[in-house]
MARROKOL-754187 format. One record per atom (N, C-alpha, C, CB): chain; atom name; x, y, z. Coordinates in Angstrom, 3 decimals, padded with zeros to 6 digits. Glycine has a CB too. Example, Ala and Ser with C-alpha at 12.3 -4.5 7.8 and 13.67 -1.06 7.14 Angstrom:
# MARROKOL-754187
A|N|013.190|-005.690|007.800 $
A|CA|012.300|-004.500|007.800 $
A|C|013.200|-003.300|007.800 $
A|CB|011.308|-004.473|009.046 $
A|N|012.850|-002.250|007.080 $
A|CA|013.670|-001.060|007.140 $
A|C|012.900|000.030|007.870 $
A|CB|014.084|-000.598|005.725 $
This chain:
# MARROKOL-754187
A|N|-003.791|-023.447|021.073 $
A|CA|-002.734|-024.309|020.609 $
A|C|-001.371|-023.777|021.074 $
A|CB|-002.781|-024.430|019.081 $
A|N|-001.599|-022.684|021.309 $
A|CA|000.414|-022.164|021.470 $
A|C|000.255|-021.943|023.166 $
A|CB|001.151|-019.983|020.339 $
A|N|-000.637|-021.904|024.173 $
A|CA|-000.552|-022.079|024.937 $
A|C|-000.212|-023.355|025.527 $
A|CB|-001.196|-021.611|025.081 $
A|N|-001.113|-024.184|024.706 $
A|CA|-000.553|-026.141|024.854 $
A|C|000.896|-026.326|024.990 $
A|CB|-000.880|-027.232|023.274 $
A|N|000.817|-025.927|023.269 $
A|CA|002.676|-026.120|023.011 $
A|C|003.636|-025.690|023.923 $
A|CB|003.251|-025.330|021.798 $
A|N|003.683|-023.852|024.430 $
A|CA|004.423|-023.777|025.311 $
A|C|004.068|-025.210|026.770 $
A|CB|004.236|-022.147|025.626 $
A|N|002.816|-025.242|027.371 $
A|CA|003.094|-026.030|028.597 $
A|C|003.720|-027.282|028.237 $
A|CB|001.853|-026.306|029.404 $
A|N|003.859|-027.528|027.100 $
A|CA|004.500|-028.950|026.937 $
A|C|005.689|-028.533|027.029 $
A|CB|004.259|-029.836|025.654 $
A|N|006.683|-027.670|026.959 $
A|CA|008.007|-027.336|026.612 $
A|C|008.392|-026.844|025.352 $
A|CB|008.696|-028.306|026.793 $
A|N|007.324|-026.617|024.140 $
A|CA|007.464|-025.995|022.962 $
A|C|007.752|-025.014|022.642 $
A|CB|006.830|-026.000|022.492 $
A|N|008.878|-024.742|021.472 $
A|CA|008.267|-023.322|020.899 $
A|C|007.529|-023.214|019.805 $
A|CB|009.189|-022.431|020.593 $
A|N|006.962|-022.083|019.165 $
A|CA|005.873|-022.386|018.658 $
A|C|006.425|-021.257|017.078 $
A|CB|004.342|-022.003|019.843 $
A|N|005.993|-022.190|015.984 $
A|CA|006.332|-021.779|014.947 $
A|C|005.125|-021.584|013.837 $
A|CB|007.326|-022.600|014.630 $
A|N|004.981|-020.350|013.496 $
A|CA|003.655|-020.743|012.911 $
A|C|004.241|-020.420|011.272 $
A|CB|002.099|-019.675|013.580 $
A|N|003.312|-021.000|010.865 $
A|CA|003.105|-021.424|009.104 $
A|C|002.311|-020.727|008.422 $
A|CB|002.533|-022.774|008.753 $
A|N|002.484|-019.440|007.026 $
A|CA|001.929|-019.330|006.251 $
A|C|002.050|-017.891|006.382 $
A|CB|000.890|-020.033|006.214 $
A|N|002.142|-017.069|007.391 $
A|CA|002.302|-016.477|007.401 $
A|C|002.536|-015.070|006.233 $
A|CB|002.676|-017.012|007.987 $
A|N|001.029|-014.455|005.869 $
A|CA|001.071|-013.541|004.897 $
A|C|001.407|-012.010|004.955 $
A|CB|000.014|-013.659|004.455 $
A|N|000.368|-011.559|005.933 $
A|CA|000.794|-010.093|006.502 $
A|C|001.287|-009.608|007.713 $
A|CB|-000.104|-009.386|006.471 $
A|N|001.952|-008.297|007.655 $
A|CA|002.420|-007.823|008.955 $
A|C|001.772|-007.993|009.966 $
A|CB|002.627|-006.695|009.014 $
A|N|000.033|-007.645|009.606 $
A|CA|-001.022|-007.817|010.916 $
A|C|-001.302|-009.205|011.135 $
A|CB|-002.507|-007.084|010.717 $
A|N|-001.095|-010.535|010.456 $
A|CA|-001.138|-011.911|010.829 $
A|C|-000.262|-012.563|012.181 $
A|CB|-000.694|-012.564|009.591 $
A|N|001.798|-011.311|011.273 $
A|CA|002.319|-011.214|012.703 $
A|C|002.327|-010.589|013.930 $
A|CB|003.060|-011.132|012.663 $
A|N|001.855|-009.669|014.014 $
A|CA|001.302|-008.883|014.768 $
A|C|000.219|-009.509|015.635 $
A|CB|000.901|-007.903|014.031 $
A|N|-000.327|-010.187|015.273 $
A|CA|-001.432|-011.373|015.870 $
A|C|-000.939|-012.343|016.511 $
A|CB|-002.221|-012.107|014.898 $
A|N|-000.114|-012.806|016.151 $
A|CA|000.697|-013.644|016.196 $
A|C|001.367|-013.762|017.626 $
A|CB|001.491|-013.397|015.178 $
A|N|002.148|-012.629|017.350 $
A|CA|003.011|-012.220|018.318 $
A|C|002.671|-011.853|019.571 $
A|CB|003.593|-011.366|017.925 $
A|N|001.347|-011.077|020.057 $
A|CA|000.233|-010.905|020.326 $
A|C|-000.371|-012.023|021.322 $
A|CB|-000.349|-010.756|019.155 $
A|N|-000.567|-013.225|020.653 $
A|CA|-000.735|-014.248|021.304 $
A|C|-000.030|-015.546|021.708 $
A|CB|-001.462|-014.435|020.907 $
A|N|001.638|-014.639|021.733 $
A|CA|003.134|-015.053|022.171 $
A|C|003.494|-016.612|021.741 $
A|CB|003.288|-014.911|023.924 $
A|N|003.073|-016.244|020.072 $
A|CA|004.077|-017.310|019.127 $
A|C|005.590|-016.573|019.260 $
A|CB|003.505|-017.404|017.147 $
A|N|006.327|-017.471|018.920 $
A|CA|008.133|-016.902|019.184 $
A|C|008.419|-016.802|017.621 $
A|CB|009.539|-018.323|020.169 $
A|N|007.846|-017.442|016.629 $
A|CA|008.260|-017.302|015.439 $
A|C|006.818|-017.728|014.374 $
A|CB|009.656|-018.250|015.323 $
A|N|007.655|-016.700|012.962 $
A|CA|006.305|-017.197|012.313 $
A|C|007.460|-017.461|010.649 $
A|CB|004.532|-015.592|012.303 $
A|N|006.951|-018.011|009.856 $
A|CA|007.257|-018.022|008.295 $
A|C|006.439|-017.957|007.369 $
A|CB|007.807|-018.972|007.902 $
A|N|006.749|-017.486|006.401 $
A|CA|005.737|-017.098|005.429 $
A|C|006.115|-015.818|004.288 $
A|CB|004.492|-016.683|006.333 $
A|N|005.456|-015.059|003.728 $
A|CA|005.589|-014.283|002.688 $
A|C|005.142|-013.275|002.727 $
A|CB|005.276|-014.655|001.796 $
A|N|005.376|-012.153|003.041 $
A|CA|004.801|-010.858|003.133 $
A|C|005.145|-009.485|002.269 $
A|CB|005.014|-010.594|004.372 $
A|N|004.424|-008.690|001.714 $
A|CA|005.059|-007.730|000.520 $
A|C|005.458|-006.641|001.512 $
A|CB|003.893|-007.128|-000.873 $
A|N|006.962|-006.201|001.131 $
A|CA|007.072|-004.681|001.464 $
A|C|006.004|-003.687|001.617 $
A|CB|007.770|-004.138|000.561 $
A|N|005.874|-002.858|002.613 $
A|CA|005.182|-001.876|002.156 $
A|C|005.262|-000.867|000.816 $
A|CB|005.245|-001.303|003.072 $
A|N|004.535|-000.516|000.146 $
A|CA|005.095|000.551|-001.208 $
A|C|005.573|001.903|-000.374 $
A|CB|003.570|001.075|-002.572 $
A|N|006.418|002.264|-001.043 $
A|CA|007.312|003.463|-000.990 $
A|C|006.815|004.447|-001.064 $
A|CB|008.170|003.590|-001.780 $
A|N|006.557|005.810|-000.005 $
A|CA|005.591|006.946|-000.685 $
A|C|006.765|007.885|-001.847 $
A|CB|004.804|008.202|000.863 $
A|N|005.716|008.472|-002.735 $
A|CA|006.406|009.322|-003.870 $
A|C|007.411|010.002|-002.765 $
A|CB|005.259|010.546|-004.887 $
A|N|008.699|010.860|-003.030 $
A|CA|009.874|011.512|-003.150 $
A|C|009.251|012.689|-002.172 $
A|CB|010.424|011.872|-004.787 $
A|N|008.162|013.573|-003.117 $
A|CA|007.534|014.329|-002.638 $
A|C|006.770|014.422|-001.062 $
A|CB|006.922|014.345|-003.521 $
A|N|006.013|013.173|-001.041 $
A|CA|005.282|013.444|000.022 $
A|C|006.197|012.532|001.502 $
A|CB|003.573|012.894|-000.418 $
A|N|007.335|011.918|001.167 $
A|CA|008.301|011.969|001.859 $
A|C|009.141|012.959|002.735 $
A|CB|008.768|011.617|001.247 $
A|N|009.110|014.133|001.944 $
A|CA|009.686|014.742|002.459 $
A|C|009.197|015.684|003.367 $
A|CB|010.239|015.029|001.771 $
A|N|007.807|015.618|003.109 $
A|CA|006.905|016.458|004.009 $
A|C|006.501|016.029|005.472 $
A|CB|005.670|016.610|003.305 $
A|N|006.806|014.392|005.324 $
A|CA|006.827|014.251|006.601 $
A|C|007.845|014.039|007.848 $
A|CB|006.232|013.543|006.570 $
């Protein structure tokens, strides 16, 4: 489908978009944009921050 779209003159916007690796996929198979909802990664403790 996003190969179509581009030969028609499209850009290609994809929908629903949940996780980083959806965009990552995404992107991957040279969509230009995506929307959707994705959670922050969690924060490591203070501690093991600093170790790395």
């Amino acid at each position: 489908m996003i190969d179509f779209a581009h030969a028609l003159g499209f850009t290609v916007v994809a929908e629903g978009v949940k996780t980083a690796g959806e965009l990552a996929e995404l992107r991957s198979l040279g969509c230009e944009y995506g929307q959707g909802y994705w959670r922050r990664p969690y924060a490591l403790p203070r501690r093991q921050r600093i170790r790395s």
